[in-house]
LUMZA-622287 format. One line per field, with one value per atom (N, C-alpha, C): residue number from 1; residue in one letter; chain; x, y, z. Coordinates in Angstrom, 2 decimals. Example, Ala and Ser with C-alpha at 12.3 -4.5 7.8 and 13.67 -1.06 7.14 Angstrom:
i	1  1  1  2  2  2
aa	A  A  A  S  S  S
ch	A  A  A  A  A  A
east	13.19  12.30  13.20  12.85  13.67  12.90
north	-5.69  -4.50  -3.30  -2.25  -1.06  0.03
up	7.80  7.80  7.80  7.08  7.14  7.87
//
This chain:
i	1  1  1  2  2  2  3  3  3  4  4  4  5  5  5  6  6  6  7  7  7  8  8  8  9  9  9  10  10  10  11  11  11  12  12  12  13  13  13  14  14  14  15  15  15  16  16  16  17  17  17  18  18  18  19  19  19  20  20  20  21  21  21  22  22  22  23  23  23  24  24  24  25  25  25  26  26  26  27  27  27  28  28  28  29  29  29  30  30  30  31  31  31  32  32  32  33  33  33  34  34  34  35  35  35  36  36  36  37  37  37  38  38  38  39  39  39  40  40  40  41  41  41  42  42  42  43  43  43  44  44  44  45  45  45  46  46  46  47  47  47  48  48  48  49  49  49  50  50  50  51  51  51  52  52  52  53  53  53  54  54  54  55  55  55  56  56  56  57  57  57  58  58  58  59  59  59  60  60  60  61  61  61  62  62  62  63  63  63  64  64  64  65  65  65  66  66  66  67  67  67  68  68  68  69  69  69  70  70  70  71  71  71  72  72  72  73  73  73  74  74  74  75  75  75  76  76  76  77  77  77  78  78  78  79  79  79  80  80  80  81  81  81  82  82  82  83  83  83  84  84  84  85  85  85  86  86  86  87  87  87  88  88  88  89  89  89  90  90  90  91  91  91  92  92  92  93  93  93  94  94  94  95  95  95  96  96  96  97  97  97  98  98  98  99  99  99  100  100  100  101  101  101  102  102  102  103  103  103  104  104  104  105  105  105  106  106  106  107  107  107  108  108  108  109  109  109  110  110  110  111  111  111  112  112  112  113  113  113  114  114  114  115  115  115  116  116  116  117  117  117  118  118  118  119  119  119  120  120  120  121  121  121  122  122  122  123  123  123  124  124  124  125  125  125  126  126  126  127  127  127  128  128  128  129  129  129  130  130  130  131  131  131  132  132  132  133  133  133  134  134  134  135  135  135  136  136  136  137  137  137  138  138  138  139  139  139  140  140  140  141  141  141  142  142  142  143  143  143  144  144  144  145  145  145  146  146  146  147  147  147  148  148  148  149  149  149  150  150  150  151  151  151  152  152  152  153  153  153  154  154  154  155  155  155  156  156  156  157  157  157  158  158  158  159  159  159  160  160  160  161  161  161  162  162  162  163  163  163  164  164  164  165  165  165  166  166  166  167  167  167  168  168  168  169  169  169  170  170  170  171  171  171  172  172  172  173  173  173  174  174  174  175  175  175  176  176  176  177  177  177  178  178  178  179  179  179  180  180  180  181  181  181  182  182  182  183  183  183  184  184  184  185  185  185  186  186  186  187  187  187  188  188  188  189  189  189  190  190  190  191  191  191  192  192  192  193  193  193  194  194  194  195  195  195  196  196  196  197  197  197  198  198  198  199  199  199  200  200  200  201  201  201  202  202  202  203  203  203  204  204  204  205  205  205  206  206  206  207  207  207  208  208  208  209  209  209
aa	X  X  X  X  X  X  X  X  X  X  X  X  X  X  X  X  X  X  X  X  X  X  X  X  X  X  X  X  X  X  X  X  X  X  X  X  X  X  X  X  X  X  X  X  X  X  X  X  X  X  X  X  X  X  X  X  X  X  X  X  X  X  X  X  X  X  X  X  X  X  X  X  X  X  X  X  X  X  X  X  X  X  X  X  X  X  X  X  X  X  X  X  X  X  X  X  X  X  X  X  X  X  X  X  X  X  X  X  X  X  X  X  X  X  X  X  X  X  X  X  X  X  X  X  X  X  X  X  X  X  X  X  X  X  X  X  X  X  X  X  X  X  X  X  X  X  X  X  X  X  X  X  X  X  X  X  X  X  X  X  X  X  X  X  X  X  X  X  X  X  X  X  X  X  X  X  X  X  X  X  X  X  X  X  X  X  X  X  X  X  X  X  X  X  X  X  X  X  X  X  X  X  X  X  X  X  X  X  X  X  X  X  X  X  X  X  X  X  X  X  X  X  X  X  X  X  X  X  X  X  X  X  X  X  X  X  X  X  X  X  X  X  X  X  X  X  X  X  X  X  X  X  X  X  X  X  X  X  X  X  X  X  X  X  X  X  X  X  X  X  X  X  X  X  X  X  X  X  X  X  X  X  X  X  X  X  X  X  X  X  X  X  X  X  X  X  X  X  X  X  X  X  X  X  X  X  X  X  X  X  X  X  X  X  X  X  X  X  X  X  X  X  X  X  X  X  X  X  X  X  X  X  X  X  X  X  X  X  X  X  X  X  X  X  X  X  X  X  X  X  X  X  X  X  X  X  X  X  X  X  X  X  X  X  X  X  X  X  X  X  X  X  X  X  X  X  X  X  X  X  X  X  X  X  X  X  X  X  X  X  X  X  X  X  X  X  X  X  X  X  X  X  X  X  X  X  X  X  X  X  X  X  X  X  X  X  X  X  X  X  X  X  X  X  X  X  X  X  X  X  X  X  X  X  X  X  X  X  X  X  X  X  X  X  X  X  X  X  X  X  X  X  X  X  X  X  X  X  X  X  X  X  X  X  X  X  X  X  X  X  X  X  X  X  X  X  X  X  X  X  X  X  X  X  X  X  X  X  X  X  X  X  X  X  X  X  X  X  X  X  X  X  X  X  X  X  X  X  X  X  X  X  X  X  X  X  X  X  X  X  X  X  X  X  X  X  X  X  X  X  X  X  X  X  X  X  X  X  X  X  X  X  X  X  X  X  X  X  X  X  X  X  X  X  X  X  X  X  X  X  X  X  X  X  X  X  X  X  X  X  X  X  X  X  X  X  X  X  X  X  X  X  X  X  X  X  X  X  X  X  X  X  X  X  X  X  X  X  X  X  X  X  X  X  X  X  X  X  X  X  X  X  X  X  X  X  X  X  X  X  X  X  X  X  X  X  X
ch	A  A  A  A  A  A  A  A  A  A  A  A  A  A  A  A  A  A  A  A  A  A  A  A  A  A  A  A  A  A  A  A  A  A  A  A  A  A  A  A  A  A  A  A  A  A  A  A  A  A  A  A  A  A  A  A  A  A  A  A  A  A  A  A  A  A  A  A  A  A  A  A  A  A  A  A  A  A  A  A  A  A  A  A  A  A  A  A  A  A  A  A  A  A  A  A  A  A  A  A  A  A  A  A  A  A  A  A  A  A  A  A  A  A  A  A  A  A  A  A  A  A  A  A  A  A  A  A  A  A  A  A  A  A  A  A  A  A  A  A  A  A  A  A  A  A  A  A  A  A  A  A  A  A  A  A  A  A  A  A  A  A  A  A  A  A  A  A  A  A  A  A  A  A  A  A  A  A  A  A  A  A  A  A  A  A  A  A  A  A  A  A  A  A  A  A  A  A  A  A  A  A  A  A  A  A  A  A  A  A  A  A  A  A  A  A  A  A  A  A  A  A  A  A  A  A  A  A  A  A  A  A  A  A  A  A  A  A  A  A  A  A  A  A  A  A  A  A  A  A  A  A  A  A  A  A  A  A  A  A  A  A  A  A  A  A  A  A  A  A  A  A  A  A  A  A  A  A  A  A  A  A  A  A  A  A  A  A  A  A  A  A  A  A  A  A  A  A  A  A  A  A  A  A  A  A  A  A  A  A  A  A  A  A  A  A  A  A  A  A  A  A  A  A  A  A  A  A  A  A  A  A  A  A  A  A  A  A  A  A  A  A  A  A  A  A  A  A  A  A  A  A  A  A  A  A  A  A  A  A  A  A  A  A  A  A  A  A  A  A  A  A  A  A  A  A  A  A  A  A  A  A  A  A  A  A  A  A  A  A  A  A  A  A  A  A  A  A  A  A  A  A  A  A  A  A  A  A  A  A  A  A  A  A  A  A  A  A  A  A  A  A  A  A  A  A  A  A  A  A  A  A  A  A  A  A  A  A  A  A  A  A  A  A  A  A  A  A  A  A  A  A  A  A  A  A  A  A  A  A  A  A  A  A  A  A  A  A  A  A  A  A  A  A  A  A  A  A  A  A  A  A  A  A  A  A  A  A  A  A  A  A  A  A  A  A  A  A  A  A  A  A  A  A  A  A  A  A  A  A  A  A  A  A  A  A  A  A  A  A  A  A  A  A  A  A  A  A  A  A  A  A  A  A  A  A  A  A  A  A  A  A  A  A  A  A  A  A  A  A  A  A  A  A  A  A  A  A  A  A  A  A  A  A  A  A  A  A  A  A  A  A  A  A  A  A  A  A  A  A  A  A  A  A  A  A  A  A  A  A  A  A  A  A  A  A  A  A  A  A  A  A  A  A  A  A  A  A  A  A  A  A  A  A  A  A  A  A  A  A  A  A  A  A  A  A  A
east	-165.01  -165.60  -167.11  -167.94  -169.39  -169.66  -168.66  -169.43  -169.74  -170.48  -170.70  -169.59  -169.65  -168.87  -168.98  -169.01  -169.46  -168.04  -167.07  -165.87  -165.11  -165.17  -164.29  -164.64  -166.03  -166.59  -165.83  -165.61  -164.94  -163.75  -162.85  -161.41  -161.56  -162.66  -162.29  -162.78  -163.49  -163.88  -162.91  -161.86  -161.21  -160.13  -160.00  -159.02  -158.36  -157.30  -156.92  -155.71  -155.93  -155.00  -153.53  -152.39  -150.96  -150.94  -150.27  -149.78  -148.75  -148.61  -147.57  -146.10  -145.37  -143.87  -143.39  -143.45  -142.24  -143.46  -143.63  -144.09  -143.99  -145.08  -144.82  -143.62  -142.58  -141.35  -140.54  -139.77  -139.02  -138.63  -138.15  -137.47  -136.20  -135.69  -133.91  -133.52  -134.42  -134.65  -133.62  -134.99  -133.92  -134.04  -133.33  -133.27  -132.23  -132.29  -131.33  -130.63  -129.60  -128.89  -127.79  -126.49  -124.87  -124.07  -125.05  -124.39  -125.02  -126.14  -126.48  -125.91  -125.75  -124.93  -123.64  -122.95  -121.23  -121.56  -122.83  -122.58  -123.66  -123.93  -125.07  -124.39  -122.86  -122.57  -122.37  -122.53  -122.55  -124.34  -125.01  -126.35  -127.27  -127.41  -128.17  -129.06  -129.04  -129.66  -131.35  -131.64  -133.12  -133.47  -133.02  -134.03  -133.82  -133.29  -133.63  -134.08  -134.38  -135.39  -136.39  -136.22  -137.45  -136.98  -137.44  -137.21  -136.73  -135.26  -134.68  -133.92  -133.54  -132.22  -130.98  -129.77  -128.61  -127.91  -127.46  -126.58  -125.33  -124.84  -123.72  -124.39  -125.47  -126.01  -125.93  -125.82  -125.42  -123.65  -123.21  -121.85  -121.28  -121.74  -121.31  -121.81  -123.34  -123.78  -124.55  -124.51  -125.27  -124.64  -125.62  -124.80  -123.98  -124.03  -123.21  -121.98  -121.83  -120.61  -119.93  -120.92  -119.92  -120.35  -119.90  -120.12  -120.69  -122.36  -123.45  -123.82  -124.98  -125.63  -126.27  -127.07  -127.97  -127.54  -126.93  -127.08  -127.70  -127.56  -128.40  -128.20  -127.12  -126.77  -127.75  -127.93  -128.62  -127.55  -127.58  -127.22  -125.98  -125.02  -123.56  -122.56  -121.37  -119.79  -119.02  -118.61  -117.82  -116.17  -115.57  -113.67  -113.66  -112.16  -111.63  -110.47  -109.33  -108.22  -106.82  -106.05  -105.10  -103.68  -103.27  -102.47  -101.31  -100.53  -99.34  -99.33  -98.30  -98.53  -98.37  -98.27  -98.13  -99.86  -100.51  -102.30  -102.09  -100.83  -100.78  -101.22  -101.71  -102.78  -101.41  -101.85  -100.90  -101.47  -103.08  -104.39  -105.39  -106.42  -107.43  -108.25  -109.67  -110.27  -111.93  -112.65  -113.77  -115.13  -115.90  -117.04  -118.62  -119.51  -121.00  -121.03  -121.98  -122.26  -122.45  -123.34  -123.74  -123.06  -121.88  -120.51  -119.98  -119.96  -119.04  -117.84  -116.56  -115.33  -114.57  -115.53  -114.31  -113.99  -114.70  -115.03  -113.71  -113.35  -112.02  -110.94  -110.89  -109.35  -108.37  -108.73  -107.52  -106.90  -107.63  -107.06  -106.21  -106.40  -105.86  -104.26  -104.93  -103.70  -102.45  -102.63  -101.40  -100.97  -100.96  -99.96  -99.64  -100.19  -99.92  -98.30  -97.73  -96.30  -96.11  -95.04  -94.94  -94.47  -94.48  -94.46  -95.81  -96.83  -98.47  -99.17  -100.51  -101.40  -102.85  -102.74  -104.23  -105.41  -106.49  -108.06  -108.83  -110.57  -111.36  -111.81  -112.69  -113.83  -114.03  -114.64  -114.97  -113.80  -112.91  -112.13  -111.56  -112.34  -111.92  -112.00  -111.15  -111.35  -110.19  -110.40  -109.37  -108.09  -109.00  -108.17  -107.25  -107.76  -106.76  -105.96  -106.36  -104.85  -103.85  -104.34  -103.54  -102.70  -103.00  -102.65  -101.58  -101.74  -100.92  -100.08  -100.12  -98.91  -97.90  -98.62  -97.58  -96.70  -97.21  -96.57  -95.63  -95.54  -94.69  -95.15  -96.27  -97.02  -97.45  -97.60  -98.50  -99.48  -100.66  -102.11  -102.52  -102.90  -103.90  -105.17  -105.83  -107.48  -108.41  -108.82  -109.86  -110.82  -110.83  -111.38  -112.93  -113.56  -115.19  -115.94  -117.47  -118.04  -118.11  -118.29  -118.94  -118.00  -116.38  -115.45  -115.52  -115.66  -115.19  -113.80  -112.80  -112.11  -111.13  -109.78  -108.88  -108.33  -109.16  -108.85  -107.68  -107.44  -106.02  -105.95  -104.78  -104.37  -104.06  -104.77  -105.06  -103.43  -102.67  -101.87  -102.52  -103.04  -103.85  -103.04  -101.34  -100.57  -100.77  -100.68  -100.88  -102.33  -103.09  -104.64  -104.90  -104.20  -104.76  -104.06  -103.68  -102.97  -104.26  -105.48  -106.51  -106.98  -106.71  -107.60  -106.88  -105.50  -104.54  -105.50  -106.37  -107.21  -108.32  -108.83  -109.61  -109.14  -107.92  -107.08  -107.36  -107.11  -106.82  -108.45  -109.05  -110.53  -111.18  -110.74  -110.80  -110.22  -108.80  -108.25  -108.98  -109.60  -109.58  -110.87  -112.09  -113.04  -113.30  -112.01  -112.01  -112.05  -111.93  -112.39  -113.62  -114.38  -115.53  -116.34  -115.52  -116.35  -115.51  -114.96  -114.89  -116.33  -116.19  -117.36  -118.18  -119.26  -120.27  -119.77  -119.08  -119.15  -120.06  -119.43  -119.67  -119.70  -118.74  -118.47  -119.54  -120.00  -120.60  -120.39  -119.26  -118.91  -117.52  -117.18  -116.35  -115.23  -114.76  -113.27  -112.85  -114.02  -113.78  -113.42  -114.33  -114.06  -113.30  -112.75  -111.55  -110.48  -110.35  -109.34  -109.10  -110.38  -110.21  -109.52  -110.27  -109.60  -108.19  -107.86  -106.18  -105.37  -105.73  -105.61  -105.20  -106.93  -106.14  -105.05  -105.25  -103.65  -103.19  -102.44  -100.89  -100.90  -101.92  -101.34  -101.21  -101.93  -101.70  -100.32  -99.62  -98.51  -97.86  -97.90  -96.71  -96.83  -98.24  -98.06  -97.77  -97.20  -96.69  -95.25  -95.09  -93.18  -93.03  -94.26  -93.99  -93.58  -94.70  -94.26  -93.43  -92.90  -91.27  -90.47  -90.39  -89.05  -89.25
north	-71.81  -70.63  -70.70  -72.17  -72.12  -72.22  -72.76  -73.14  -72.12  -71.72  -71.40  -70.81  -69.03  -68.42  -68.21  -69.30  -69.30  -69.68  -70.50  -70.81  -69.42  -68.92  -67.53  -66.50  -66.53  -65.30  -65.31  -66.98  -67.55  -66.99  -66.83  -66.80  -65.07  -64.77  -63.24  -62.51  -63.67  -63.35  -63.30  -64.36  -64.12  -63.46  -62.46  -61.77  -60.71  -60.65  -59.63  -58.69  -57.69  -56.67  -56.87  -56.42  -56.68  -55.18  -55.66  -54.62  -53.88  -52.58  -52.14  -52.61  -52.36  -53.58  -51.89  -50.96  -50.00  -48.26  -47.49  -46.01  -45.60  -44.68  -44.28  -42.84  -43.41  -42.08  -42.43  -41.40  -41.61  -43.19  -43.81  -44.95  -45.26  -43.88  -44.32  -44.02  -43.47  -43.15  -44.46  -45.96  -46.60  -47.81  -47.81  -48.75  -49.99  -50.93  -52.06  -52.60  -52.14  -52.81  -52.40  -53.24  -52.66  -52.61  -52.50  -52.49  -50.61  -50.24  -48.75  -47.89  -49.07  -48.24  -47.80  -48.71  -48.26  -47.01  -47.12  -46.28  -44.87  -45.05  -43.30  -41.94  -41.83  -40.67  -40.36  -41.00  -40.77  -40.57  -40.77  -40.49  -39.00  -38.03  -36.85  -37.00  -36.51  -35.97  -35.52  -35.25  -35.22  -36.94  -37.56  -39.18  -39.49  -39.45  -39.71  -39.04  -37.71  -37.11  -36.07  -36.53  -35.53  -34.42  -33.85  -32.83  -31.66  -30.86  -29.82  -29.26  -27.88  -27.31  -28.11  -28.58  -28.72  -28.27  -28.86  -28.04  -27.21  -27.57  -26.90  -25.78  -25.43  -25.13  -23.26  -22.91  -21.93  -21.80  -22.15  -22.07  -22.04  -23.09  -23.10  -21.93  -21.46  -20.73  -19.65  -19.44  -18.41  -16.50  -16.00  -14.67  -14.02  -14.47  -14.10  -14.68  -15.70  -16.62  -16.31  -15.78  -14.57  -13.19  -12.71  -11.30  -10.45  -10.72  -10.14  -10.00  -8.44  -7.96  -6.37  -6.52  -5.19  -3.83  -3.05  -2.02  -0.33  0.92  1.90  1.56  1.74  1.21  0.39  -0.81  -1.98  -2.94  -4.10  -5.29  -5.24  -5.43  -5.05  -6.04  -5.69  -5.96  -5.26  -4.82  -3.92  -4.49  -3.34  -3.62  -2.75  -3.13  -2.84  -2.53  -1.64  -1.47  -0.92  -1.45  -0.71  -0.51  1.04  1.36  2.06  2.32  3.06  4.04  5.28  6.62  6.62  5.78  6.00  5.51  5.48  4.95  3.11  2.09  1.06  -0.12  -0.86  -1.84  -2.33  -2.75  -3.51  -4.84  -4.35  -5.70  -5.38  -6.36  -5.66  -7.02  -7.02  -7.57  -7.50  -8.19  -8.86  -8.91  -7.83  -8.10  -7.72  -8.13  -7.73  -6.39  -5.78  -4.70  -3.66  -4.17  -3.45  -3.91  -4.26  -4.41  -2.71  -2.52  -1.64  -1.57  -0.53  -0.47  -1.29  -1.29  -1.69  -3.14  -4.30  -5.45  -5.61  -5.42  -5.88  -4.91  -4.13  -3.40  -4.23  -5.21  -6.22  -6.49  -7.50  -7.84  -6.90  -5.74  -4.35  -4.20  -4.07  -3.37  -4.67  -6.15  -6.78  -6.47  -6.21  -6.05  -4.35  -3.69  -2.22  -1.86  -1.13  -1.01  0.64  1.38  2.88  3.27  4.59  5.15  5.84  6.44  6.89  5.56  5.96  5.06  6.27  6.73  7.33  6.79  7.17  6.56  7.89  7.53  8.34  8.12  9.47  8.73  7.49  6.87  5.70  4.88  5.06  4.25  4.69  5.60  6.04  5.68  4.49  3.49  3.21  3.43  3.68  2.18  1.34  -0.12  -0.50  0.53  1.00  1.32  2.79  3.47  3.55  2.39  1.32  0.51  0.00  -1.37  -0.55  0.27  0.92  1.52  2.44  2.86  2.27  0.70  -0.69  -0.97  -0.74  -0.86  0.69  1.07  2.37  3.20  3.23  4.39  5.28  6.48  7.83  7.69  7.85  7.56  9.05  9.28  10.04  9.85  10.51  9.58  10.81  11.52  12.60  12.14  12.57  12.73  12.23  10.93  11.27  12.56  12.45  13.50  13.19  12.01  11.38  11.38  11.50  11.33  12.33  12.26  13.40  13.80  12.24  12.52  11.61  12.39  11.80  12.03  13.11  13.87  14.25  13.14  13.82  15.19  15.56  16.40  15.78  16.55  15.76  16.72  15.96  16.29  16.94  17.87  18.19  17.83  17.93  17.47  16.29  15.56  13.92  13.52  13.89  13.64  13.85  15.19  15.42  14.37  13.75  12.20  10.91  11.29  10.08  9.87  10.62  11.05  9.74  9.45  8.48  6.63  6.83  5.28  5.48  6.76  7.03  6.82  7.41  6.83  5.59  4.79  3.40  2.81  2.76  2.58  3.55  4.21  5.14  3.91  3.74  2.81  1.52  1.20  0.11  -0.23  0.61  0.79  0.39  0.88  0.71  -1.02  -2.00  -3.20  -3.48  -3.59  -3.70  -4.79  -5.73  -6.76  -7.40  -5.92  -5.76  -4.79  -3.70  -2.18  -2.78  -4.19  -4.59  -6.30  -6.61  -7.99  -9.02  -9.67  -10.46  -11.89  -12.61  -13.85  -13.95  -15.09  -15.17  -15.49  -16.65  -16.45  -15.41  -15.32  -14.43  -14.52  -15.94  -16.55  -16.28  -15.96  -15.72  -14.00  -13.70  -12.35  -11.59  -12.44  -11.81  -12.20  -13.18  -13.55  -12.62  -12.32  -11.23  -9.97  -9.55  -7.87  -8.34  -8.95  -9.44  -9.73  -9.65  -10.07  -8.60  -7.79  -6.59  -5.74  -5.52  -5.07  -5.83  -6.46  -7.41  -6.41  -6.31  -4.86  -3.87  -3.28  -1.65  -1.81  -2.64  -2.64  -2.81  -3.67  -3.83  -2.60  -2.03  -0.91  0.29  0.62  1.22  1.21  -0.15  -0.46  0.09  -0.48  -0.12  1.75  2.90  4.14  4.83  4.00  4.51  3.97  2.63  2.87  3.88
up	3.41  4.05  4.08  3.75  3.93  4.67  5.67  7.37  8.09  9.11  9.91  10.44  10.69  11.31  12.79  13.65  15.36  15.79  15.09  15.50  15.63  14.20  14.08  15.44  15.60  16.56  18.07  18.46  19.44  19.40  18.63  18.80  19.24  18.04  18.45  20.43  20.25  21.71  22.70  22.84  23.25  23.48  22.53  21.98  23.62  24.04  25.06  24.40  25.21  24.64  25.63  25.12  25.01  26.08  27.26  28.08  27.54  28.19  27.72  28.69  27.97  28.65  29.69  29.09  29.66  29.62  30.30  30.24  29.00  28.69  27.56  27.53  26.33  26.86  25.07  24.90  23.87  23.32  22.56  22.22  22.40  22.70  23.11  24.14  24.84  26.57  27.21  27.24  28.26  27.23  26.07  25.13  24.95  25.68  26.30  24.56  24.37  23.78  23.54  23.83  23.82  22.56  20.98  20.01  19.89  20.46  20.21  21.30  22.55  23.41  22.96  22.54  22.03  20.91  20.06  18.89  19.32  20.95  21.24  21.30  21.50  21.17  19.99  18.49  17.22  16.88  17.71  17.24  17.63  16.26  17.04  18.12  18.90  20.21  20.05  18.59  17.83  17.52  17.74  17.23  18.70  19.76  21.04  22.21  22.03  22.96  21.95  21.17  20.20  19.19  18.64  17.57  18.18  17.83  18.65  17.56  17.46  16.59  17.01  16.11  16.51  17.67  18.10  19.16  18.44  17.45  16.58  15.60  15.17  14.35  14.58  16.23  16.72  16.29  16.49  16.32  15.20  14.07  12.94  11.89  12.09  11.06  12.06  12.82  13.46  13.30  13.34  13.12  13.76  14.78  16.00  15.29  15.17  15.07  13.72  12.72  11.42  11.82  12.93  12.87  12.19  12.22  11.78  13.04  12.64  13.94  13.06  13.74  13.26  14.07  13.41  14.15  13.23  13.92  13.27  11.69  11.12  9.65  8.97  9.66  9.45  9.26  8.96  9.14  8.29  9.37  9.04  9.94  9.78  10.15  11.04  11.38  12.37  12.09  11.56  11.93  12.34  13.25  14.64  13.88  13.48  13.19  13.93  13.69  14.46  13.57  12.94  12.20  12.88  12.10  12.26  11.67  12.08  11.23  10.37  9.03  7.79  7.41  8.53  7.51  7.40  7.44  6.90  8.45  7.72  9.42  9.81  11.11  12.05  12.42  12.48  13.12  13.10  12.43  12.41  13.25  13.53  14.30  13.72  13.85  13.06  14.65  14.14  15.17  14.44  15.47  14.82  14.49  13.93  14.03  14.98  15.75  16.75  18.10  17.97  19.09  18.97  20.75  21.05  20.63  20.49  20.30  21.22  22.28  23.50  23.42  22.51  22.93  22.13  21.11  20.74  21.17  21.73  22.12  22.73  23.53  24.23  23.23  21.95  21.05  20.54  20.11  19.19  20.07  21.50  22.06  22.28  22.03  21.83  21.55  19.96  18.75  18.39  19.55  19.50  19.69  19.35  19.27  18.78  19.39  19.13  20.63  20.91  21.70  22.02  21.48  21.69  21.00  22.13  21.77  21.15  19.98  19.56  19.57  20.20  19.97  20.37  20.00  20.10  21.25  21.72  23.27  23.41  22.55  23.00  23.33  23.66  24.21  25.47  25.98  27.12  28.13  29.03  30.01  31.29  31.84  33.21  33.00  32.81  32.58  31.09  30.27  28.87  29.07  30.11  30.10  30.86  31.59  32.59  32.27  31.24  29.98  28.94  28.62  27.44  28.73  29.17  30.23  30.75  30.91  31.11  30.12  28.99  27.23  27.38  28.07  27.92  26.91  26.71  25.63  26.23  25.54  25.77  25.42  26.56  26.23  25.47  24.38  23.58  23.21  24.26  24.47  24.57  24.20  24.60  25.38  26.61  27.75  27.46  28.43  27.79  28.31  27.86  28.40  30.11  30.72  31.65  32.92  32.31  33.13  34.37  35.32  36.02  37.39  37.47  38.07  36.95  37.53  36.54  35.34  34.91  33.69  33.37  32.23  31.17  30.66  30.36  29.72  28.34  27.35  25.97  25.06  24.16  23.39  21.81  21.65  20.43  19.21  19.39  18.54  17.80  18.78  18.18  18.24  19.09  18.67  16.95  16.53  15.36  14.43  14.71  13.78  13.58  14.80  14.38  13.28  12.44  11.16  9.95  10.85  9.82  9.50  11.07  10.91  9.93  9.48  8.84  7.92  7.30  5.77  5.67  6.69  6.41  5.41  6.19  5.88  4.38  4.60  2.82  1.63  1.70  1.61  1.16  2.05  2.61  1.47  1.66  1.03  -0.86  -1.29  -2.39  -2.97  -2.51  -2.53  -2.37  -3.27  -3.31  -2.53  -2.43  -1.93  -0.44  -0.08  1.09  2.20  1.17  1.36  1.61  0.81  0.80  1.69  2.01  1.96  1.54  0.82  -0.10  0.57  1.37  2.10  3.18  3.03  4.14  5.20  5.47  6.90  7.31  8.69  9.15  8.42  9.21  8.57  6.97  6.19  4.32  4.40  5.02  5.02  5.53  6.61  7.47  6.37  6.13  4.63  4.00  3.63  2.14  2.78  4.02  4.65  4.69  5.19  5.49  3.81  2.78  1.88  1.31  1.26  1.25  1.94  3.05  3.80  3.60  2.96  2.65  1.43  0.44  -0.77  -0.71  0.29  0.82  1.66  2.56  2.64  1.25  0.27  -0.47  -1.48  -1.92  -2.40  -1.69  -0.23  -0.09  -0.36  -0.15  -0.62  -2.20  -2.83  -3.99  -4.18  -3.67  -4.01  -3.08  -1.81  -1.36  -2.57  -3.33  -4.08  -5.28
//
């Protein structure tokens, strides 16, 4: 290294810069090789067009997807029930909070069975009592405020029986870690509600015998 650095200065002189081969764009954009091709639908969708939320990440854990939702209450659950005149469930149904009544009634009114169908205003819908009439039920629906053609004649008899879905939920309440839910996703918690009605039925078997 005593000699004279005029050779070294040469090389660097010549030095050129390296084109670029391809646009500047992601790395897996247009990445020629048929061992990553066979394996690109196993690769997240974040190492080849950039940093993004999951696409599953909505679905699997989102609140929507365990029926959370804020409503006046605050951040709650919503059941949908559907009993028989003894107070005991038939079906119950799992929504956000701040979901209308109406969004699960299709579900409710499958497994509806009787001769009357009881509900409050809010279920007061031309296409309900269309649907249950087909079921050969007596619609018991108190009229909304809003309605103005078409108006039922309300049965005060059996209206005064709504008070039996209210039992249910009294009932129902006394499980604590139902009242508060405790599970965090739907599917645990729908477990547990279904868990309880299977004992409020069998403890009713129990104090008929």
């Amino acid at each position: 290294m005593a000699r004279p650095a005029r050779a070294l200065r040469a090389v660097e002189d010549c030095l050129q810069s390296i084109r670029e081969l391809v646009s500047a764009r992601p790395v897996g954009a247009h990445f020629q090789s048929a061992a990553i091709a066979r394996r690109r639908h196993r690769i997240d969708r974040r190492w080849l067009r950039g940093s993004s939320t999951s696409g599953r990440l909505w679905r699997q854990r989102g609140i929507e997807h365990n029926a959370l939702g804020r409503s006046r209450g605050g951040f709650s659950t919503k059941l949908h029930a559907l009993v028989d005149i003894k107070a005991r469930p038939l079906h119950i149904a799992l929504t956000a909070g701040q979901r209308h009544e109406m969004t699960a009634v299709e579900e409710l009114l499958r497994h509806a069975q009787g001769r009357a169908l009881i509900a409050d205003t809010g279920y007061d819908a031309d296409w309900l009592v269309r649907a249950a009439r087909d079921k050969r039920m007596k619609v018991v629906i108190c009229n909304h405020p809003t309605r103005r053609h078409n108006r039922r004649r309300l049965d005060r008899r059996l209206y005064s029986q709504r008070y039996l879905v209210e039992v249910f939920f009294h009932r129902l309440k006394r499980f604590r870690g139902i009242a508060t839910r405790f599970d965090k996703s739907a599917r645990n918690y729908l477990a547990l509600v279904q868990l309880a009605c299977s004992w409020l039925w069998l403890s009713e078997g129990a104090g008929r015998a």
